[in-house]
C-alpha positions as CSV (number, residue, x, y, z in Angstrom):
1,X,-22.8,25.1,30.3
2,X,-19.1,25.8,30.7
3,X,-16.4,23.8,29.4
4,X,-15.4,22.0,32.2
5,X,-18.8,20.5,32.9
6,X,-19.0,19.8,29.2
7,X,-15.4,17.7,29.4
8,X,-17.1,16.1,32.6
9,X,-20.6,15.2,30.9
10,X,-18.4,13.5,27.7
11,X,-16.3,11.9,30.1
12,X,-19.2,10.2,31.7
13,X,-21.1,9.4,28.7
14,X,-17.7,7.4,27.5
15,X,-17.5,5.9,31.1
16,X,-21.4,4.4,30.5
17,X,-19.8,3.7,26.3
18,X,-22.6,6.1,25.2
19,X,-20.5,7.7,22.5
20,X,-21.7,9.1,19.4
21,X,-20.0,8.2,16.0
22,X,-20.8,9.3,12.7
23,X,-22.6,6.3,10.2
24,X,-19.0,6.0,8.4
25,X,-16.7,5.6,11.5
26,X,-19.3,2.9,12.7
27,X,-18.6,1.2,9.5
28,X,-14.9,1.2,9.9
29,X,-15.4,0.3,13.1
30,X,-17.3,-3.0,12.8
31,X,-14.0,-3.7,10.1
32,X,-11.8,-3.3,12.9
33,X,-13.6,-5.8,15.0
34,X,-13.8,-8.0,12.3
35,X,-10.0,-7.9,11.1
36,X,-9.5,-8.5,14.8
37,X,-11.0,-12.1,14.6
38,X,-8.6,-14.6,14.8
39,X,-10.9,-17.1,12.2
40,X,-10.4,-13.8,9.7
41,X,-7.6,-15.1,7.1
42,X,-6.4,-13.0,4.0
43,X,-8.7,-13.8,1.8
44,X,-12.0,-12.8,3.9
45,X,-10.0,-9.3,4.9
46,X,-9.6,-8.6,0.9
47,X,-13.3,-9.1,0.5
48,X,-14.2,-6.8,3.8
49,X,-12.2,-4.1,2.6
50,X,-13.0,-4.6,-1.5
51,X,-16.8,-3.6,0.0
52,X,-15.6,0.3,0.6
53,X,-13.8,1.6,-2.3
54,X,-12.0,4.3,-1.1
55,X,-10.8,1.8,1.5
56,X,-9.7,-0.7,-1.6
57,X,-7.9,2.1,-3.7
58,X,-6.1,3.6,0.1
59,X,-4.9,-0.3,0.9
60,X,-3.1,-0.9,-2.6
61,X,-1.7,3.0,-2.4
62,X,-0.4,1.7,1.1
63,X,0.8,-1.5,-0.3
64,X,2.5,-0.2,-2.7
65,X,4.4,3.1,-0.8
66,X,8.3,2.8,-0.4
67,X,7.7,1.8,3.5
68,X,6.3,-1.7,2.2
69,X,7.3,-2.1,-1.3
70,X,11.1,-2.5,-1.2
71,X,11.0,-4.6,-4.4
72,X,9.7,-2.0,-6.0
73,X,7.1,-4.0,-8.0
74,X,3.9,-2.2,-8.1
75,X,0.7,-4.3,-6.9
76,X,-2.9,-3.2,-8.4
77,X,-5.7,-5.7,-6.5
78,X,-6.4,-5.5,-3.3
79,X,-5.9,-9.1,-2.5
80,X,-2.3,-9.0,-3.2
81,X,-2.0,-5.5,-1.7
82,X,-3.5,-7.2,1.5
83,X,-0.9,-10.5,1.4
84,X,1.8,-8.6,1.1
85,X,0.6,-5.7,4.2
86,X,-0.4,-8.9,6.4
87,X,-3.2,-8.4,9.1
88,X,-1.8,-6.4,11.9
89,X,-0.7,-3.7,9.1
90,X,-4.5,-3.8,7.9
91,X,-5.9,-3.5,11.6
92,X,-3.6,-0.1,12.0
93,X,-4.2,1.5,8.9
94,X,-8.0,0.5,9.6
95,X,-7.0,2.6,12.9
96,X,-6.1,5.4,11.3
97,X,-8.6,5.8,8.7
98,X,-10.9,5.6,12.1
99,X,-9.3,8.1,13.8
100,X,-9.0,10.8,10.7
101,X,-12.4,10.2,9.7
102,X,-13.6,11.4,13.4
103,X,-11.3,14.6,13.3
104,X,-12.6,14.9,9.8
105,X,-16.5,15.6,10.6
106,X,-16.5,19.2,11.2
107,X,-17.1,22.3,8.7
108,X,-15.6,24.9,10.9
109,X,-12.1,26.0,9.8
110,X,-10.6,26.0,13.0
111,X,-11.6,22.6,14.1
112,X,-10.3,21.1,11.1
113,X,-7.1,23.3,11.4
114,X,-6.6,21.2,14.7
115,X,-7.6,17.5,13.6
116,X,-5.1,18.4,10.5
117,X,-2.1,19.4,13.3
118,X,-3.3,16.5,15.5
119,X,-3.3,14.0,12.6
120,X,0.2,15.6,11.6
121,X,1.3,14.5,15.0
122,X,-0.3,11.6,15.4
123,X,1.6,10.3,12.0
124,X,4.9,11.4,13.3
125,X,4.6,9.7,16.5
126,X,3.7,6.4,15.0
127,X,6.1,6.5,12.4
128,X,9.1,7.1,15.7
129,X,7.4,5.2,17.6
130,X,8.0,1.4,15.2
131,X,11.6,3.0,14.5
132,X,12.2,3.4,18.3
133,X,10.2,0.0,18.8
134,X,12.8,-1.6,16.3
135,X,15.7,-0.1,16.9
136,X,15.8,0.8,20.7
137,X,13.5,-0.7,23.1
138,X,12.8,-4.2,21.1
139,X,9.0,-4.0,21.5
140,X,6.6,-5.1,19.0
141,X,7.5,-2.2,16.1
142,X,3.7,-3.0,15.2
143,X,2.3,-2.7,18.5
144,X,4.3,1.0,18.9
145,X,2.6,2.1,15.4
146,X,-0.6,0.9,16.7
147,X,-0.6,3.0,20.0
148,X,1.3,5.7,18.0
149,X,-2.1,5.6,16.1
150,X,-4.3,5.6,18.6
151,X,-2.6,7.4,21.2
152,X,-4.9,11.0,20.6
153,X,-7.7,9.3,20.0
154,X,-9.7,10.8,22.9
155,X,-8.6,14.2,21.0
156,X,-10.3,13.5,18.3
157,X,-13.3,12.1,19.7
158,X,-13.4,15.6,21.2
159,X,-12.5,17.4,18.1
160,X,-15.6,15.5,16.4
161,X,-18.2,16.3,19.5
162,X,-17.0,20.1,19.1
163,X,-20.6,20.8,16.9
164,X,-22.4,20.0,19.7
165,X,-20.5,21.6,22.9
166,X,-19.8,25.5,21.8
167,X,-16.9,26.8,23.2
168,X,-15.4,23.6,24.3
169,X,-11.9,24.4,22.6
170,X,-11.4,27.6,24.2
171,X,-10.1,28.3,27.2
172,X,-6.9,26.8,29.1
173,X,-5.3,23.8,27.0
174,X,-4.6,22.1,30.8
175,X,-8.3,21.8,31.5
176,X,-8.0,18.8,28.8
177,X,-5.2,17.1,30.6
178,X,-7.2,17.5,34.0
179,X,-11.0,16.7,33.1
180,X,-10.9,15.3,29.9
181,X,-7.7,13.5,28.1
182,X,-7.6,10.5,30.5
183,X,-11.7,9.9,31.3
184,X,-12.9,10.6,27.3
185,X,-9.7,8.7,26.0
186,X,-10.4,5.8,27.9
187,X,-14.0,5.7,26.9
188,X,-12.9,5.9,22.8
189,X,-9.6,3.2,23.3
190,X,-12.7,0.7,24.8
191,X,-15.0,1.3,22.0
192,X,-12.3,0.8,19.6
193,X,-11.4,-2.6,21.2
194,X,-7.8,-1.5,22.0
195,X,-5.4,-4.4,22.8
196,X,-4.9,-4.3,27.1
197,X,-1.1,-3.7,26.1
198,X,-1.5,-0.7,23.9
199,X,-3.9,0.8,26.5
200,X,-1.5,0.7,29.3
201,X,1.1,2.4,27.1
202,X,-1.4,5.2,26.3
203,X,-2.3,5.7,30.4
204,X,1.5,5.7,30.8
205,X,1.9,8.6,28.0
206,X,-1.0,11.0,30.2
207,X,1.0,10.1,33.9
208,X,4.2,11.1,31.6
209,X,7.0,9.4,33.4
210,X,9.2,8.0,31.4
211,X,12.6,5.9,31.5
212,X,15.8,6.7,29.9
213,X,16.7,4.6,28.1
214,X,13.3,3.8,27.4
215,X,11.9,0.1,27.7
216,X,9.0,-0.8,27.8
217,X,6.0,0.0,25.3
218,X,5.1,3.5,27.2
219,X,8.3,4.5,27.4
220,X,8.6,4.2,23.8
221,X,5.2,5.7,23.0
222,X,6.3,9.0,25.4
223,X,10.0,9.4,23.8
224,X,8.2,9.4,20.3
225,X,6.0,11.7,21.3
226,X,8.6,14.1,22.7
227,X,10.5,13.7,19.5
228,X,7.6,14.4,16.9
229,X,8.3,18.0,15.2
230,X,4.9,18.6,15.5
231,X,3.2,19.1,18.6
232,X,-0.1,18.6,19.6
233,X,-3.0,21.8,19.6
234,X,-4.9,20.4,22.2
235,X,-2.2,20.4,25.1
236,X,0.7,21.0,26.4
237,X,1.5,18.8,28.7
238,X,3.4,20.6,32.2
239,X,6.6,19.5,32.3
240,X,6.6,18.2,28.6
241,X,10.0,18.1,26.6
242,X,9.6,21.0,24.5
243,X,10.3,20.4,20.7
244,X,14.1,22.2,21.2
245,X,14.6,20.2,24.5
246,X,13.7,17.2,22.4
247,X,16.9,17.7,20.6
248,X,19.1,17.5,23.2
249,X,17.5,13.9,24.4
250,X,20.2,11.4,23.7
251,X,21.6,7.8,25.7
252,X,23.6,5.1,24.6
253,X,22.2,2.0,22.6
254,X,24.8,-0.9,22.7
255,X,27.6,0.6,20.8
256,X,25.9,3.6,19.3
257,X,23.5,6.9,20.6
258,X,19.8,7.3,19.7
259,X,20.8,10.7,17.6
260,X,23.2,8.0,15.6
261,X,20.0,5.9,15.2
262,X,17.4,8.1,14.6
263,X,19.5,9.9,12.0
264,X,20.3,6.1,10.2
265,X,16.6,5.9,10.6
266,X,15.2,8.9,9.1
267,X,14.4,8.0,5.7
268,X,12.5,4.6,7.5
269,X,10.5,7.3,9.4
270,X,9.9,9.2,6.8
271,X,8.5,6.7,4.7
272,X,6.1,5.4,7.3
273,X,5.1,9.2,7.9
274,X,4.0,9.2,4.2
275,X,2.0,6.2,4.4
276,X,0.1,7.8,7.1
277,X,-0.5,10.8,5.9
278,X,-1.7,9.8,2.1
């Protein structure tokens, strides 16, 4: 079978939501859902996530990074790590460990080269994305972490299905934003119960138009993107902002430029990059 009918088969099966996770992304998955109930308070979250340890000792390492601890007092139980990150942190670091723990399933070198670059991304556009949220186009910071998350996950869906379709990472990196990005990636943001919002601003980042300024959630998700220093190995994208044309991309915000803000900001995206990748 040749690639493309393998992207076409995988894109189908995610059409029907026949998609294959391994046992522990399933588990993270059902947290998801449940931190996603609106009758889940606090206190039930703390004893959901004290039920996976590795979970428990991640959430207080979170909790406790300079991005959320600006007190500087050191937490040590999950229930207090959990108060002070609040429910919509919880649901995207939930995303996250979801999405590294599917690029994290395969032994072969070079497929866990790319879910390390794509994670590497994925961290710096989130982390942009709740600056730029915050500081330029006034969206929900959250949300644009969120989608910033979430926004390869079809990537590595595919990076984790690479076992079982040989040779489906050769070949021309545009066959992926022709056959598979959009139809697999749509699939994955379903099963992962992606708010309607933060799905639109991911279709928005594969048609690639974007405003300047940028205002609305896909505009922000698509000017973080062409700011990350790190590109994407699975793509790239014709007519993308290469990394040095990203550095010329600048506009006025009220009285100052986004180089002025993003240079104020760069210890706050920093931070948030560190939390993402611990």
């Amino acid at each position: 079978m040749d690639r493309l009918d393998a992207f076409k088969q995988i894109a189908a099966q995610a059409s029907r939501g026949e998609l294959t996770f391994p046992t522990n992304v399933n588990a993270s998955l059902r947290l998801q859902q449940a931190l996603g109930d609106p009758d889940c308070h606090l206190d039930a979250a703390a004893k959901l996530i004290q039920a996976d340890p590795l979970l428990a000792a991640r959430t207080v390492a979170i909790a406790n990074a300079v991005a959320y601890n600006r007190s500087g007092n050191e937490i040590s139980s999950v229930r207090a790590a959990v108060q002070r990150l609040g429910m919509r942190t919880l649901q995207s670091q939930v995303a996250a460990l979801i999405v590294r723990q599917l690029g994290g399933q395969s032994s072969d070198p070079a497929v866990k080269a790319k879910a390390a670059q794509l994670w590497e991304h994925t961290a710096h556009v989130a982390a942009l994305a709740q600056v730029i949220a915050r500081r330029v186009t006034h969206v929900d910071p959250d949300t644009a972490m969120f989608a910033g998350i979430v926004h390869e996950v079809g990537g590595f869906y595919l990076l984790s299905q690479a076992g079982a379709w040989p040779g489906i990472l050769d070949g021309d990196p545009g066959d992926w934003i022709e056959f598979g990005e959009a139809e697999i990636g749509r699939g994955v943001l379903k099963k992962l119960v992606v708010p309607e919002p933060v799905a639109q601003a991911v279709e928005a980042m594969w048609v690639g138009l974007r405003a300047l300024p940028p205002e609305t959630l896909g505009d922000t998700l698509l000017l973080a993107n062409d700011l990350a220093p790190v590109p994407s190995p699975l793509q790239e994208r014709p007519g993308a902002t290469t990394l040095l044309g990203a550095r010329t991309i600048d506009f006025l915000v009220g009285e100052g430029t986004l180089h002025d803000i993003l240079a104020e900001s760069a210890h706050e995206v920093q931070a948030l990059f560190a939390v993402l990748m611990l």
